[in-house]
DRENDO-1510 file (C-alpha; in Angstrom, 1 decimal, always signed):
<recs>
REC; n; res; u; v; w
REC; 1; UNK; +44.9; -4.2; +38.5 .
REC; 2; UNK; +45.8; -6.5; +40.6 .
REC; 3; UNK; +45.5; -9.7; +38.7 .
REC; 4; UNK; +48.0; -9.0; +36.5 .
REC; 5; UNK; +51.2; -8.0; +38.9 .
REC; 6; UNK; +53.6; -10.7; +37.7 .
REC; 7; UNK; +54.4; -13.5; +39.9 .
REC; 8; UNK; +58.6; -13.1; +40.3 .
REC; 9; UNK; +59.3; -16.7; +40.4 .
REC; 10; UNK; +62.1; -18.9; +38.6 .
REC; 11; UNK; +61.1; -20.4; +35.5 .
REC; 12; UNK; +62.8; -24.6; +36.5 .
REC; 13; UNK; +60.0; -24.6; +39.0 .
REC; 14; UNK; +57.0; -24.0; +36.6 .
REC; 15; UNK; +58.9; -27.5; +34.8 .
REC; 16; UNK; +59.2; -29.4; +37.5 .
REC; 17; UNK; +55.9; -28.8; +38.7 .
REC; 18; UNK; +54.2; -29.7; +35.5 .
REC; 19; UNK; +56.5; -32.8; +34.6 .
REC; 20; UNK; +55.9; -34.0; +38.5 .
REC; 21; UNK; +52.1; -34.3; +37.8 .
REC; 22; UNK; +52.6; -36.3; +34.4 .
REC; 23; UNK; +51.7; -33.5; +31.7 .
REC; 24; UNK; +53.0; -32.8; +28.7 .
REC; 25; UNK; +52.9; -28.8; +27.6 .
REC; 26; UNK; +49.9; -29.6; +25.4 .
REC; 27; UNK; +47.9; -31.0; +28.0 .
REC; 28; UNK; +49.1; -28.2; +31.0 .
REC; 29; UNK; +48.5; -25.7; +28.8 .
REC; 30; UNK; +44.9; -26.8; +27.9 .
REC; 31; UNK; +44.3; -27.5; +31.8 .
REC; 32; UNK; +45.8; -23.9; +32.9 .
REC; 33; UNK; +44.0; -22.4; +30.2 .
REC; 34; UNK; +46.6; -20.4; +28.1 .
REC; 35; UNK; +48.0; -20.5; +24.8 .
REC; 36; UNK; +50.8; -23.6; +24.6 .
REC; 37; UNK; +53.2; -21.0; +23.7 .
REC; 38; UNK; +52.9; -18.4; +26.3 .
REC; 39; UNK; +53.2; -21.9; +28.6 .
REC; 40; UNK; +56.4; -22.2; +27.0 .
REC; 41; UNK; +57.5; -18.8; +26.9 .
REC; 42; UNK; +56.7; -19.2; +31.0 .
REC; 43; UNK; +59.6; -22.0; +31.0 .
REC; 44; UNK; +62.1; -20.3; +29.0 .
REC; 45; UNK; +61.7; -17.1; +31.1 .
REC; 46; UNK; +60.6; -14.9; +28.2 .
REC; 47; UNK; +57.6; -14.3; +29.7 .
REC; 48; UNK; +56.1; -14.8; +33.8 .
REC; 49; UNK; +52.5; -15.8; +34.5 .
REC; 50; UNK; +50.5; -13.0; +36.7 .
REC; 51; UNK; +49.5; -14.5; +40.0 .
REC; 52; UNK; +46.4; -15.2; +39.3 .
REC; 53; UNK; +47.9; -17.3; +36.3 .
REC; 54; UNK; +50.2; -19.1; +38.3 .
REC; 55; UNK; +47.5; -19.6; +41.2 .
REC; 56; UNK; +45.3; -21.8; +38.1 .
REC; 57; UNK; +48.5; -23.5; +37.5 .
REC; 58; UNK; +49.5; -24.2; +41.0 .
REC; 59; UNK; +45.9; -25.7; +41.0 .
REC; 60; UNK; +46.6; -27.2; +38.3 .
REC; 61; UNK; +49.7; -29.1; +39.2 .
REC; 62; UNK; +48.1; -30.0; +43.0 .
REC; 63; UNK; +50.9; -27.7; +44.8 .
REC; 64; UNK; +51.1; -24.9; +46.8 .
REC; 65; UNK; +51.7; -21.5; +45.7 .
REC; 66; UNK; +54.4; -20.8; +47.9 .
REC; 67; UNK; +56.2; -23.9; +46.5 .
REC; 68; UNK; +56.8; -22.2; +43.4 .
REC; 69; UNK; +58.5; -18.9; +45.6 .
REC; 70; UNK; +61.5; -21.4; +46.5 .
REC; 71; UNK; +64.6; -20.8; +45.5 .
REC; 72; UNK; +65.0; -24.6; +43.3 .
REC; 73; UNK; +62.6; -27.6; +43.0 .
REC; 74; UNK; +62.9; -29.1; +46.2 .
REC; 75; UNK; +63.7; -33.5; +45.7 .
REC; 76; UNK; +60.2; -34.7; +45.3 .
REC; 77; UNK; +59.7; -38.5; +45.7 .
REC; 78; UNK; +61.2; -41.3; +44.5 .
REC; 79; UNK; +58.5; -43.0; +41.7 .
REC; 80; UNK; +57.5; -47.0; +42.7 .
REC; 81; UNK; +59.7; -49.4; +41.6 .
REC; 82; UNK; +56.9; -51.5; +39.5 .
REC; 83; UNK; +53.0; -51.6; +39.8 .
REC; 84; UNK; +50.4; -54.1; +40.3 .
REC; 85; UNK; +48.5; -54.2; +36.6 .
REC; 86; UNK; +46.1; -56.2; +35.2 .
REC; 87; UNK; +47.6; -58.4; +32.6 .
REC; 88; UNK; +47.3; -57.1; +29.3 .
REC; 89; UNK; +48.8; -53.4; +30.3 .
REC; 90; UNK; +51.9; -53.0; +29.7 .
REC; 91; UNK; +54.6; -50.5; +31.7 .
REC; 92; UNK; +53.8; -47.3; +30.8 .
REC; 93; UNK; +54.4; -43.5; +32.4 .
REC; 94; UNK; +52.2; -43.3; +35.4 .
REC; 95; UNK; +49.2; -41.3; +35.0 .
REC; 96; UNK; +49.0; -37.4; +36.8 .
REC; 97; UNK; +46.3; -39.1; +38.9 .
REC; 98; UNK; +48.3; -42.1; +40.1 .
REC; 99; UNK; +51.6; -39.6; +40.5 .
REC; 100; UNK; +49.0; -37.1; +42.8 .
REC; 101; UNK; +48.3; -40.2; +44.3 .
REC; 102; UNK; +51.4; -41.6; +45.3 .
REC; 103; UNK; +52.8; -38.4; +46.5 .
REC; 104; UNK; +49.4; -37.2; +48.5 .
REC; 105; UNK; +50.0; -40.7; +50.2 .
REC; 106; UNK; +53.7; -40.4; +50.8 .
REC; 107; UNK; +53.0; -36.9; +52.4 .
REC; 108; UNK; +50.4; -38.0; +54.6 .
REC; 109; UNK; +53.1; -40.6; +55.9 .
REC; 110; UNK; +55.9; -38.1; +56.2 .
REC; 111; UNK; +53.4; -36.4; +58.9 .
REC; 112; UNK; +52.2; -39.7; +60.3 .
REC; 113; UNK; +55.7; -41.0; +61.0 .
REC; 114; UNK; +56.8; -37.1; +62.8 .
REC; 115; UNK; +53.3; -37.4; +64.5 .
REC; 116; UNK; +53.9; -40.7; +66.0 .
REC; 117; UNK; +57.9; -39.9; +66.8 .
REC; 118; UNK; +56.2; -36.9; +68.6 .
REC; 119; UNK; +54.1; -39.4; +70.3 .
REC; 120; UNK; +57.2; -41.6; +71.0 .
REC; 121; UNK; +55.5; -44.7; +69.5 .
REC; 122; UNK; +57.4; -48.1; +69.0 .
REC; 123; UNK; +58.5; -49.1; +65.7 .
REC; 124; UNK; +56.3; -51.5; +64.0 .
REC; 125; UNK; +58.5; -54.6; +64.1 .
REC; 126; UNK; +56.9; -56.8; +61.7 .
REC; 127; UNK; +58.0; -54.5; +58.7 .
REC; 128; UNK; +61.2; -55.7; +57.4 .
REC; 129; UNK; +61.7; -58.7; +59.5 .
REC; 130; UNK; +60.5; -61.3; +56.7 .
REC; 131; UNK; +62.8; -63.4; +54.3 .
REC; 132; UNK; +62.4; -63.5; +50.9 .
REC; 133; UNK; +64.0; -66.8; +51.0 .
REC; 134; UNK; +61.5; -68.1; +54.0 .
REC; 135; UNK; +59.3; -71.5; +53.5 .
REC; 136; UNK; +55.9; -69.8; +52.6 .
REC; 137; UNK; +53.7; -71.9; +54.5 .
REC; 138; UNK; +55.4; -71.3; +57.3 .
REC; 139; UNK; +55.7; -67.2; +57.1 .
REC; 140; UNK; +52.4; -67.3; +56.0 .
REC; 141; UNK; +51.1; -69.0; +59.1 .
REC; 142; UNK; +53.2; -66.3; +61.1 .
REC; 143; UNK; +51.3; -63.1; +59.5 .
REC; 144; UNK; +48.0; -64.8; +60.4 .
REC; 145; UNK; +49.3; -65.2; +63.7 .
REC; 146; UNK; +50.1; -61.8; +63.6 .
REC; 147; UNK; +47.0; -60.7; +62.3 .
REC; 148; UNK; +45.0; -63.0; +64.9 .
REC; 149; UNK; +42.7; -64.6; +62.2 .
REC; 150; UNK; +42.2; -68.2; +62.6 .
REC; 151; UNK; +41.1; -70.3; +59.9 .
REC; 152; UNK; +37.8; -70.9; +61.6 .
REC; 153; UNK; +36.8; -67.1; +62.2 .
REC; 154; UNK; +37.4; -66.5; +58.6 .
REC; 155; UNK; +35.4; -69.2; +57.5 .
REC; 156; UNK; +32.7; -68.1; +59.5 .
REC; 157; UNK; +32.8; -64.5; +58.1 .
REC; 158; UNK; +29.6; -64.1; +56.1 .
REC; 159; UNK; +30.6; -62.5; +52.7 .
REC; 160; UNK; +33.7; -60.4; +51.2 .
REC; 161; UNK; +32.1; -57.4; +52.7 .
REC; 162; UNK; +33.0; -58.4; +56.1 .
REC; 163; UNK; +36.0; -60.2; +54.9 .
REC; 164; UNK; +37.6; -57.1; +53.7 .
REC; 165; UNK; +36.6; -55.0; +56.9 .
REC; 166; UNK; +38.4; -57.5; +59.4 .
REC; 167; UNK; +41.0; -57.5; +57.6 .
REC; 168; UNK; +42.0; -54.1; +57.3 .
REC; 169; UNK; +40.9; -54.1; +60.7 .
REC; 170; UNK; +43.5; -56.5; +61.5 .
REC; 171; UNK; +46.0; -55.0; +59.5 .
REC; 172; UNK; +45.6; -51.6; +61.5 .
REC; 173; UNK; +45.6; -53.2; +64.8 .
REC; 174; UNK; +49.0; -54.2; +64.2 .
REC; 175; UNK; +50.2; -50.7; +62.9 .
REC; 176; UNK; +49.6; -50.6; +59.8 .
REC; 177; UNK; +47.8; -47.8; +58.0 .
REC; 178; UNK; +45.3; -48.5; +55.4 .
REC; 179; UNK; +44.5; -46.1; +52.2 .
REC; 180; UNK; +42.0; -46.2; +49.7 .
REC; 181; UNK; +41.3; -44.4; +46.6 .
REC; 182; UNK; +39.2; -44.5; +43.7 .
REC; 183; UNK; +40.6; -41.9; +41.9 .
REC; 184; UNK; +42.7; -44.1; +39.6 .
REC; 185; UNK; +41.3; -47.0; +36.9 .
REC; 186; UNK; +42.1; -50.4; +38.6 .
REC; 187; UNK; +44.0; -51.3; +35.0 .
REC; 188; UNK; +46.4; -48.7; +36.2 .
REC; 189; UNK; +46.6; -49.6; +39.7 .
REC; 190; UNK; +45.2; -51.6; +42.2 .
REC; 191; UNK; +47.8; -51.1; +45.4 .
REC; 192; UNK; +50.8; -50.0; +46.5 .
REC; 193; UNK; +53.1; -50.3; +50.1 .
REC; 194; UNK; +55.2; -48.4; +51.6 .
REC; 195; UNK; +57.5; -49.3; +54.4 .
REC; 196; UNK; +58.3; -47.7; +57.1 .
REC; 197; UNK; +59.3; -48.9; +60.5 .
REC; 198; UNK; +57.4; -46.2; +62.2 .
REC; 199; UNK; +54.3; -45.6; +60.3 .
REC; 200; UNK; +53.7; -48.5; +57.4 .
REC; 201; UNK; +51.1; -47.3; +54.8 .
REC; 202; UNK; +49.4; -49.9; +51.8 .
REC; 203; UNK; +46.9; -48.5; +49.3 .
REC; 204; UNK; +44.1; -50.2; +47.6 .
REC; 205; UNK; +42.3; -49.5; +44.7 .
REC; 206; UNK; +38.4; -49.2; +46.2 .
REC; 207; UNK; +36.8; -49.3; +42.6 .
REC; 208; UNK; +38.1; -53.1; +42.6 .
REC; 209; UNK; +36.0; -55.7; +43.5 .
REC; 210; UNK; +36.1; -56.4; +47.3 .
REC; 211; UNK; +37.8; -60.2; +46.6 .
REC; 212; UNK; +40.5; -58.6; +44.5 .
REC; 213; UNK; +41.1; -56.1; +47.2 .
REC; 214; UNK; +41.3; -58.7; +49.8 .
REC; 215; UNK; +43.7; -60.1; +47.6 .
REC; 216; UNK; +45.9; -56.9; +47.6 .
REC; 217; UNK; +45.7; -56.0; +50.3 .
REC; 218; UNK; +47.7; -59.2; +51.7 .
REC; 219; UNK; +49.9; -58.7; +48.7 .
REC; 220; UNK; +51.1; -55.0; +49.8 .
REC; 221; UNK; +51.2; -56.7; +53.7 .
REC; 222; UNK; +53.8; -58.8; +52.2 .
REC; 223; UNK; +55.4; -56.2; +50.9 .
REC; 224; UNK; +55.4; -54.3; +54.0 .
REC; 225; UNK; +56.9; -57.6; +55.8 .
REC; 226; UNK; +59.9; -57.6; +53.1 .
REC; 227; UNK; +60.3; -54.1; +53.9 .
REC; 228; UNK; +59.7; -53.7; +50.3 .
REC; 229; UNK; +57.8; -50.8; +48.2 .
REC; 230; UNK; +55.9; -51.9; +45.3 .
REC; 231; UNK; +53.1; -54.0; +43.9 .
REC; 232; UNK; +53.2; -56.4; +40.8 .
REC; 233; UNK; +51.8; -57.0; +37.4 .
REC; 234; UNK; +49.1; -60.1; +38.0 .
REC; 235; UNK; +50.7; -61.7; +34.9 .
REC; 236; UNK; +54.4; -62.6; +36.4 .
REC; 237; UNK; +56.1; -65.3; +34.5 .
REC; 238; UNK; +55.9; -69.3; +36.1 .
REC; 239; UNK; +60.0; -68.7; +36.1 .
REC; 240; UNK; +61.3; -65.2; +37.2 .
REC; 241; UNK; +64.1; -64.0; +35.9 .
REC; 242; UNK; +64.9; -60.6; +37.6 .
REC; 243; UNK; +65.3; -59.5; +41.5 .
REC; 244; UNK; +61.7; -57.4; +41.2 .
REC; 245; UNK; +59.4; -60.3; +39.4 .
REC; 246; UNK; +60.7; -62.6; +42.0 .
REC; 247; UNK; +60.0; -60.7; +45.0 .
REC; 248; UNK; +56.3; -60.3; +43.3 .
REC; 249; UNK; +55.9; -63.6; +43.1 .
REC; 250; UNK; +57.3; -64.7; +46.3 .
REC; 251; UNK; +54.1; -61.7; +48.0 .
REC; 252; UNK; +51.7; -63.6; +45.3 .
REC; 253; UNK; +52.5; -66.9; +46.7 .
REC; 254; UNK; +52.5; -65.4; +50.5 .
REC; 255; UNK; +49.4; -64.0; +50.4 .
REC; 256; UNK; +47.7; -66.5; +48.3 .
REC; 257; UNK; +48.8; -69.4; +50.9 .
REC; 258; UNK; +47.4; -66.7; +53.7 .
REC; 259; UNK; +44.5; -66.1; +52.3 .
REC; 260; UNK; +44.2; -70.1; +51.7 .
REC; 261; UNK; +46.4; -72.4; +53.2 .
REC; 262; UNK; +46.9; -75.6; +50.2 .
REC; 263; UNK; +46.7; -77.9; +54.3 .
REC; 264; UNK; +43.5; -76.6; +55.3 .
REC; 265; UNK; +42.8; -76.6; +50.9 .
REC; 266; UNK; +43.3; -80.5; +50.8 .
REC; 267; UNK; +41.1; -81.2; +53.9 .
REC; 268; UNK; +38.1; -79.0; +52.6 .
REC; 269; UNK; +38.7; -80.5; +48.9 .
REC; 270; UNK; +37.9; -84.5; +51.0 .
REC; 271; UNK; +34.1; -82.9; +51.3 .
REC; 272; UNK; +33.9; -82.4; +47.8 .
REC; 273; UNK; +34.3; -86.0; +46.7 .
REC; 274; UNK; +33.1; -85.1; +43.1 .
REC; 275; UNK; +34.0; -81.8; +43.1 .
REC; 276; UNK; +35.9; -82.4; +39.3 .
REC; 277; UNK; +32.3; -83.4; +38.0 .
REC; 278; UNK; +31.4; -79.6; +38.4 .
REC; 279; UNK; +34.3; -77.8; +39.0 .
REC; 280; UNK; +32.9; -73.8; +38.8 .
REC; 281; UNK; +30.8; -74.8; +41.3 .
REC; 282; UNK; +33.1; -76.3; +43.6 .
REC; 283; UNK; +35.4; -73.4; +43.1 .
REC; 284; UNK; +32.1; -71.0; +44.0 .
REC; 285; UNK; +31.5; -72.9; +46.8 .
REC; 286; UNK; +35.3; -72.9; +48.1 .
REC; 287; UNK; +35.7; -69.1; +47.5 .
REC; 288; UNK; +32.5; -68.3; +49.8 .
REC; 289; UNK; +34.0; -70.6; +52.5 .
REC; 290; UNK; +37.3; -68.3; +52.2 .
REC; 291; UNK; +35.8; -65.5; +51.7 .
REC; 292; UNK; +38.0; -65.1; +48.6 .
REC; 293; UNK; +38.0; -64.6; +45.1 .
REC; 294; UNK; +37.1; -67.5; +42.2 .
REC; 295; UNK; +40.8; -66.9; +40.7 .
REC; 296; UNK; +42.4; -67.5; +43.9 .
REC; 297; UNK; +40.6; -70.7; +44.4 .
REC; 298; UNK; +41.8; -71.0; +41.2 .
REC; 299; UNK; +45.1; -70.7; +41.5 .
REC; 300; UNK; +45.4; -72.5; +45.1 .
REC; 301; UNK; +44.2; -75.6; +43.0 .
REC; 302; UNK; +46.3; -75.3; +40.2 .
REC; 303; UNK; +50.0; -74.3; +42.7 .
REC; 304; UNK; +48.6; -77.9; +44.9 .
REC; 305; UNK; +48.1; -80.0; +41.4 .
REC; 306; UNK; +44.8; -80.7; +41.7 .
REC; 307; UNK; +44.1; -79.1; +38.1 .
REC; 308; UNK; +46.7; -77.7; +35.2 .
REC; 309; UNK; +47.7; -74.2; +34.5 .
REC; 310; UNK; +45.9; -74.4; +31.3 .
REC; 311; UNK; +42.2; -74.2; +33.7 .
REC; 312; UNK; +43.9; -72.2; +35.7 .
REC; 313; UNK; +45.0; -69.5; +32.8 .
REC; 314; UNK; +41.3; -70.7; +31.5 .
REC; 315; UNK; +39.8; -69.3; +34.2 .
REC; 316; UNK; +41.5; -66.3; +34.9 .
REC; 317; UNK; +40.8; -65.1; +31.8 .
REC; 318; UNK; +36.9; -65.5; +32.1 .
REC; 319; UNK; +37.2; -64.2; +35.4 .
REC; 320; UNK; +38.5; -60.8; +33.9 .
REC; 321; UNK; +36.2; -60.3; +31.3 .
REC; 322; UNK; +33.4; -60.6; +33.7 .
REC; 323; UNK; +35.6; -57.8; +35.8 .
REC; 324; UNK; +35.3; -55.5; +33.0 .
REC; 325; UNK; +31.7; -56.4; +32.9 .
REC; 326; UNK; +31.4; -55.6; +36.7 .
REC; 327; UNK; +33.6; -52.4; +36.0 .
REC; 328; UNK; +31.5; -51.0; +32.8 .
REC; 329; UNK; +28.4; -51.8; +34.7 .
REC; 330; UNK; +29.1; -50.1; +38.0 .
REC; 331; UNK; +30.3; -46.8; +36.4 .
REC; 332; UNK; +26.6; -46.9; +35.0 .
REC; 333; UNK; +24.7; -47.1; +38.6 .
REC; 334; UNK; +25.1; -44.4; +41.2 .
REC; 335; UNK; +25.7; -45.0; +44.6 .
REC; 336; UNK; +24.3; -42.9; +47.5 .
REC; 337; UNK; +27.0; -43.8; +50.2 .
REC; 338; UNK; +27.0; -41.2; +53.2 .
REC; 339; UNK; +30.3; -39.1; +52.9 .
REC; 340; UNK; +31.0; -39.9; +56.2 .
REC; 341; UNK; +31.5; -43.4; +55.3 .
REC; 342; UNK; +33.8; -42.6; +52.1 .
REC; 343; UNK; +35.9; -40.6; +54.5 .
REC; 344; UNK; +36.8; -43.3; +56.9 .
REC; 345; UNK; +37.5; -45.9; +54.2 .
REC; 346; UNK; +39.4; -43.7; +51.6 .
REC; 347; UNK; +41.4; -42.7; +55.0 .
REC; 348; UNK; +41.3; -45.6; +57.1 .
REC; 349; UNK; +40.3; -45.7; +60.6 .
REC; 350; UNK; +43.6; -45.7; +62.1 .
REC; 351; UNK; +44.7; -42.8; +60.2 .
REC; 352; UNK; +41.8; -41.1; +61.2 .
REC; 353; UNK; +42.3; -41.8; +65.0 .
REC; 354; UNK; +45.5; -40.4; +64.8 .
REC; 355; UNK; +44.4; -37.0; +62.8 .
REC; 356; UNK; +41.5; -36.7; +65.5 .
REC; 357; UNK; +43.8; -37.4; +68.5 .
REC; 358; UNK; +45.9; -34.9; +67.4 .
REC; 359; UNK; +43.6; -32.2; +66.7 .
REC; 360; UNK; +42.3; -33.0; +70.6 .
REC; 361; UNK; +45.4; -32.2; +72.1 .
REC; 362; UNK; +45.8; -29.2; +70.1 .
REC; 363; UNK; +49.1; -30.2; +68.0 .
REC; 364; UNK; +47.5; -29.5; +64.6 .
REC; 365; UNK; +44.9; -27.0; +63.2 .
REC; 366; UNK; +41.5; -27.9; +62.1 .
REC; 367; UNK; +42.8; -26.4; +58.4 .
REC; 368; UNK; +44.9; -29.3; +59.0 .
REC; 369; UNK; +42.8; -32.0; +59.9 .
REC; 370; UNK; +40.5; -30.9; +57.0 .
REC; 371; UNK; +43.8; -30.9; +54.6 .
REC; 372; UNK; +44.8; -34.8; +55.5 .
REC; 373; UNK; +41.4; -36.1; +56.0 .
REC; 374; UNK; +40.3; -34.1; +52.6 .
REC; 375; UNK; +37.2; -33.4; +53.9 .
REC; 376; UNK; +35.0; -30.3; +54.9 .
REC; 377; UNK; +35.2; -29.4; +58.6 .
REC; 378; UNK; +31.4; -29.8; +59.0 .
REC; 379; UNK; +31.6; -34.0; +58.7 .
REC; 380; UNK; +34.1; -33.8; +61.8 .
REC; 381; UNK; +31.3; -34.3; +64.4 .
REC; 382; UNK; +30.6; -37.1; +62.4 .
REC; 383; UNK; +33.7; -38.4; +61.7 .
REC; 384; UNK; +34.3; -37.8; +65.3 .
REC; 385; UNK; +31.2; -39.9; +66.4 .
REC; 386; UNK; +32.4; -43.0; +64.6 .
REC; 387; UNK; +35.6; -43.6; +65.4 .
REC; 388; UNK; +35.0; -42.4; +69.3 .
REC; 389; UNK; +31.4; -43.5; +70.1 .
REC; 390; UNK; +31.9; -43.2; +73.2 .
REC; 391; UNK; +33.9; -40.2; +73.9 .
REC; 392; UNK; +31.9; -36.9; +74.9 .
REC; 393; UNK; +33.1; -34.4; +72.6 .
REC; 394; UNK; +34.3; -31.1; +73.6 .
REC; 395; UNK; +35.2; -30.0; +70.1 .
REC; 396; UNK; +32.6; -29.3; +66.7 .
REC; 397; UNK; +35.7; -29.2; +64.2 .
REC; 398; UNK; +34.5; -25.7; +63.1 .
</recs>
């Protein structure tokens, strides 16, 4: 029969692909559904899977069949130097979801940066060109000139909702293209960048609050400005000691005095005359103005000496257990958001322009614009609709 013709294929890529997605022989085993010792006998070379065998496992892993036809494991990416995790995880082996992550998002910037090459686009100049060494206040006020948002529009933005929408808007209209993903816990991960002079990519974590991801998402810009991959553990000592914790705190302090400039802090904190005789209130109060979160109101405070790193630490602390709260609580509703919607924010609008335009002039496949949108080809009329309103289409996608 034909399922069980034997798949001739060389045993060192059955290992790399199940070590590349974070399992361990117990778990790939269970997953592929075979006995942990024919799995191993499949590494040795005692035994080979059938195709059919191999085609669960190549589902398994997230490859291709045909990648495991090559002749060796071809160099797969280089792993993040550090991570952005919530306090009280410690480093640990990335999870096969975050690994899938990572690479699905590297892959989808290999093809952005040939894309735009093919397009002859300019390189973004902004990534790369900051100092880690720079006065903050005044690199700061660069990237908001950068990102045209003045202090006045922000404050007139009416919630976090439309806070994180302009900007990521912002951050796209300057080249930068904007990922996210709920596929991995936010104590895991909640952002990454990745530099690159011709197509700059950030990821956020979407199953974080929308403050927090306003908050990392000018974190990973400042990565992308430093030309630097990576995103931070929130609980980075006052004194760094190596290269990697200071460059995390240098993009904490960046996007914190962003976010909130400590001169435009001191002038709002002259309106609250007693703002010390009810200070979570005042702190509510000043993150609504900012459009912010509580803990960086917090922090801004506490780096301009109007209160002690003991509130500061204080309030953190609450601030996280209500997160969990949040967290436990929202995996408990469900959400009827249109999948059109998920689409465009899991992708980005920039990163979708650039699929669509590309399918329009007939450089790629629809398999391929379904295969880096992840999406069925019946939303592309959809898709299509929102991100050119105004554009008669000519094409259904299918």
């Amino acid at each position: 029969m034909p399922r069980s013709i034997k798949a001739l294929i060389k045993p060192e890529l059955l290992i790399w692909a199940r070590k590349a997605a974070g399992l361990d022989e117990t778990t790939a085993a269970r997953r592929v559904g075979q006995p942990e010792e024919r799995l191993k006998a499949w590494e040795v070379g005692d035994e080979q899977p059938t195709i059919a065998q191999l085609r669960r496992a190549a589902e398994v892993y997230k490859r291709p069949l045909a990648i495991f036809y090559l002749p060796a494991p071809p160099r797969d990416f280089a792993p993040l130097r550090d991570f952005r995790r919530l306090p009280e995880r410690t480093r640990a082996a990335y999870s096969p979801k975050l690994l899938y992550l990572i690479r699905s998002v590297r892959e989808r910037q290999e093809w952005t940066v040939e894309m735009r090459r093919e397009m002859k686009a300019s390189r973004i100049r902004f990534v790369g060109s900051a100092d880690a060494n720079a006065e903050i206040p005044r690199l700061a006020t660069r990237l908001r000139n950068l990102l045209q948002v003045s202090l006045d529009e922000q404050c007139r933005w009416r919630d976090t909702d439309e806070a994180l929408r302009q900007w990521i808007r912002r951050c796209e209209h300057v080249g930068v293209f904007v990922f996210q993903s709920s596929d991995v816990d936010p104590l895991e991960m909640r952002g990454f960048a990745l530099p690159d002079p011709i197509a700059p990519v950030l990821l956020i974590n979407s199953k974080d609050t929308r403050s927090a991801r306003i908050f990392t998402l000018m974190h990973e810009f400042a990565h992308l400005a430093l030309g630097s991959e990576g995103v931070s553990n929130l609980n980075l000592p006052e004194t760094p000691t190596t290269p990697e914790q200071k460059i995390e705190v240098f993009c904490n302090a960046l996007a914190a005095e962003t976010l909130v400039p400590a001169r435009s802090l001191r002038s709002q904190l002259e309106s609250f005359t007693d703002w010390r005789d009810d200070v979570d209130t005042s702190v509510s109060a000043l993150a609504r103005s900012y459009a912010v979160s509580r803990e960086v109101i917090a922090r801004r405070l506490t780096d301009a000496g109007f209160t002690t790193r003991e509130f500061y630490e204080q309030k953190r602390d609450e601030l996280k257990d209500e997160f969990e709260r949040y967290s436990s609580s929202r995996r408990k509703q469900k959400f009827r958001v249109p999948h059109a919607r998920i689409i465009l924010r899991n992708n980005g609008r920039a990163f979708a322009r650039l699929v669509l335009s590309a399918y329009g002039e007939n450089l790629i496949t629809g398999r391929d614009v379904s295969s880096l949108l992840n999406m069925k080809l019946k939303h592309y009329a959809r898709i299509e609709a929102e991100i050119f309103p105004h554009k008669v289409r000519t094409r259904t996608g299918r």
